[in-house]
N, C-alpha and C positions, 0 to 999 in steps of 0.2 A: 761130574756135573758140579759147578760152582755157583752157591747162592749163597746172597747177601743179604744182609738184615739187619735190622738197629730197631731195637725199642719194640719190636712185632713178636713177644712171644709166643700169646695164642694164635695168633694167623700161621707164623711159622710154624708149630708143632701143628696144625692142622697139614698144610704142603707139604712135610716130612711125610704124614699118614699117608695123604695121595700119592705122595712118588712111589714109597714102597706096596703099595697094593695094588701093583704089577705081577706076576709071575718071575718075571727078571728084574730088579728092582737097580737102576746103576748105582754106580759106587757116587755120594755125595759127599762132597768139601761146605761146609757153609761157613761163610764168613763174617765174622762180626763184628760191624763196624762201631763199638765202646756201647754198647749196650748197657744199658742202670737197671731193666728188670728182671735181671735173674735168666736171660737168654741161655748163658751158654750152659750153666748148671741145670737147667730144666734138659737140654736138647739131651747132654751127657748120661741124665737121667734115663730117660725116655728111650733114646736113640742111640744106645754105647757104642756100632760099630760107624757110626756119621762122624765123620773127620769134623774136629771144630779147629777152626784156626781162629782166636777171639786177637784183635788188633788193641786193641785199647784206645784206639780212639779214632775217630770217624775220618774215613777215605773216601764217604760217596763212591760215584762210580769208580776209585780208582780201587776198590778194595778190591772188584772183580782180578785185576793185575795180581795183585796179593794170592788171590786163589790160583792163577792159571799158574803164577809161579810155582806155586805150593804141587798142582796136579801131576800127575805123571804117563798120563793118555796124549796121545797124540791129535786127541782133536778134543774141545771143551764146550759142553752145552754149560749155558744161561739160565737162570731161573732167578726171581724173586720170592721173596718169605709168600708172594700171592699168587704165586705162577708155578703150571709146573705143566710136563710133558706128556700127552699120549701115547699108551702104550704101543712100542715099536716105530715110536719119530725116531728114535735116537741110533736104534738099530739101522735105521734106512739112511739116516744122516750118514753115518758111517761109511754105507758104501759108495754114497755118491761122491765122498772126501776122496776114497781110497780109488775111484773112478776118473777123478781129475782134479791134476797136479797141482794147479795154478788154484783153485777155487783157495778163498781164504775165509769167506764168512757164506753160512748159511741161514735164512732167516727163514722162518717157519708159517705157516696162520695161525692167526690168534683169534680163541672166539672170549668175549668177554661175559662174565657169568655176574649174576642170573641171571638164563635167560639164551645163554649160549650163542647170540649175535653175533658176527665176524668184525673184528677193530676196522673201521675204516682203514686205517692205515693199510689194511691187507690189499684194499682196490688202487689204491694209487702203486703199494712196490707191487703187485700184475699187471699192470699197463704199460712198463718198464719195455726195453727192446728183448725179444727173445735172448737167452742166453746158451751161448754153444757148450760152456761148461755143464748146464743141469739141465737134462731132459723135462720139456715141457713146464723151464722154470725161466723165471727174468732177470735180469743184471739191473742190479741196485745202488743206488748212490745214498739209502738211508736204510735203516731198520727200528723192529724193538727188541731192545738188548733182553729182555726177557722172554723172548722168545728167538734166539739166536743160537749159531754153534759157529766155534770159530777152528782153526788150525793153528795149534799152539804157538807154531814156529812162526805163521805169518801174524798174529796177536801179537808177542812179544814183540819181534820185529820191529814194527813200527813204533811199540812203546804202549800199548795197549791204551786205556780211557784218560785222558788226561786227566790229572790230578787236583788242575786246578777249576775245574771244573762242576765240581759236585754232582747232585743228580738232576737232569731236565736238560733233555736237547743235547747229552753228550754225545750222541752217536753217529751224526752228521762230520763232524771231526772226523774219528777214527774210519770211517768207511773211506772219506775221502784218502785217508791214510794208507789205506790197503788200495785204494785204486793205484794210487799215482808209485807205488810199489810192484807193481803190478799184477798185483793179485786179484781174485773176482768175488764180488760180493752180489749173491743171490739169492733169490724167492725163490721157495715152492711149496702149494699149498698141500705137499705128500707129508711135509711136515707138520703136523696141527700139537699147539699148545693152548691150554687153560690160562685165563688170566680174570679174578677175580678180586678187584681192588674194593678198597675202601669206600666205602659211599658219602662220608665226607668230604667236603669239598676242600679243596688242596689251600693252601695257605700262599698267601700274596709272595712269601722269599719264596717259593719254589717256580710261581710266574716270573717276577724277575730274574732268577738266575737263568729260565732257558731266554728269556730276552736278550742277558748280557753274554748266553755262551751261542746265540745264534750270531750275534754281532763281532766276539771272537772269534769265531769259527771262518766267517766273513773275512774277518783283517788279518786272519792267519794266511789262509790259502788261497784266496780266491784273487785273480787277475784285477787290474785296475778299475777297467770299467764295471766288470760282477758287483767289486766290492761297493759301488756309489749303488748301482740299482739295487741289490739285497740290503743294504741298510737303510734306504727309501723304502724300501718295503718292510720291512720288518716296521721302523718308525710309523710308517703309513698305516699299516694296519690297525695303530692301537694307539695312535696318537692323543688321543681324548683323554686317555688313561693314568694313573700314576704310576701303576705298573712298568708302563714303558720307559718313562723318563726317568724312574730309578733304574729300571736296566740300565738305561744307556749312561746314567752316571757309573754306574760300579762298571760299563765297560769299557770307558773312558779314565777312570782309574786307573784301571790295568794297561793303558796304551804305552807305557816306556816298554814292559814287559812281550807286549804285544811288536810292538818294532823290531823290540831283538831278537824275538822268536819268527818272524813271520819269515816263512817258506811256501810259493807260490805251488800252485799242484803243475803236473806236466798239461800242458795243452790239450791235451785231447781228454784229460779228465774234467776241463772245465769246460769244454765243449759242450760235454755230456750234461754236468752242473746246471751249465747256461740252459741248455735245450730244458731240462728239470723245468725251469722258474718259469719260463716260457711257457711251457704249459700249465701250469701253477701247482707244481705237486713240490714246491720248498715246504719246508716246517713254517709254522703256526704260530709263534710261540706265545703270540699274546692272546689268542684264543685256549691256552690251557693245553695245547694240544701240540706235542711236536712228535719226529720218528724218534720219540721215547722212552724211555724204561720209565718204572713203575714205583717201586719201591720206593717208600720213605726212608731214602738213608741219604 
């Protein structure tokens, strides 16, 4: 299991206690993306046999790469310094990996605490089309990476969370990535994870960046016409806002970047995409809310 973290030590040494007050407790990599409070000396402390892998300075989502590279399992659960796994998801992840070849990500239910509520997000990836890789699960075009297990080989593969992305809305990208690779990205609520965030409210750079990485993610992959309606809508949504319009500056910055990089998905992944929007289950982003991970890093 690979979790990440910056600046959360008591939250993390709290999710360290929960993970291991299991019976069978997995083996934990946590990664620190330049942490100033004392993180990785405290974990060291507390937790001697937790793999620390301290970066020195902050990768966002991309630190999770940092970890999967560092692992040595063939298939890699997600966690956040606020997230962690129910006893025997990870075990049953396992075999549904080892059950079918193609599956490349597995995304789990999240209930959000206090209070133990199901993330919405969990109702929109269920309403997805049945998926023939996982019994009585759906095939997904987004997830929360905190509640996630991926297949090393097909993670790497694609090049795992982009780097230039930070955290918020990164995971729209990489799913799309694993599709049009062809691999299968799925729901099943056999898997249930904790996720107990912060109850302060998120700070205005963290709005803007999933703005400007849903607007990325848009001019990266997605067909000609996708890309005018998803940027209409993302703009649409939140237009009132300043939010917005510093997204779409900082992702109109990046647009020489964005040209050189842009690789269209295969067809029948934007298909899929398109039918998404259609039904209105795209990310959020200027509501605060996208198929997100959690962590402040």
């Amino acid at each position: 299991m690979v979790v990440v973290t910056r600046n959360r030590r008591a939250r993390l040494l709290r999710t360290l206690a929960r993970l291991h007050a299991t019976p069978r407790p997995p083996p934990v990599l946590v990664v620190d993306n330049g942490s100033s409070d004392g993180t990785v000396d405290a974990v060291r402390r507390a937790w001697p046999r937790v793999r620390m892998l301290p970066l020195g300075r902050n990768l966002g989502a991309a630190g999770r790469t940092e970890g999967v590279l560092a692992a040595t399992t063939p298939y890699v659960a997600f966690s956040d310094d606020d997230s962690w796994w129910e006893p025997g998801a990870l075990r049953r992840a396992v075999e549904l990996f080892d059950a079918a070849p193609r599956l490349g990500l597995l995304a789990g239910r999240m209930t959000v605490h206090p209070g133990g509520r199901e993330d919405p997000v969990c109702a929109a990836m269920a309403a997805g089309p049945q998926s023939a890789a996982v019994p009585g699960g759906t095939d997904v075009l987004g997830f929360l990476a905190c509640g996630a297990v991926v297949r090393r080989s097909a993670y790497l593969g694609v090049g795992g969370f982009h780097p230039r992305f930070g955290i918020g809305g990164e995971e729209e990208l990489l799913a799309l990535d694993l599709a049009s690779a062809g691999w299968v990205c799925a729901y099943t609520p056999e898997l249930l994870a904790h996720h107990e965030p912060d109850p302060a409210p998120r700070g205005a750079d963290r709005q803007v960046r999933q703005v400007r990485n849903a607007l990325w993610t848009a001019w990266l992959r997605r067909h000609p016409g996708a890309v005018l309606r998803r940027t209409s809508a993302v703009l649409g949504a939140g237009w009132r806002t300043g939010v917005t319009w510093s997204g779409l500056a900082a992702a109109v910055s990046g647009l020489p970047w964005v040209l050189a990089q842009r690789r269209p998905v295969l067809p029948v992944v934007e298909a899929r995409r398109s039918a998404l929007d259609r039904a209105g289950r795209a990310p959020e982003p200027t509501r605060g809310r996208a198929w997100g991970g959690t962590a402040e890093v």
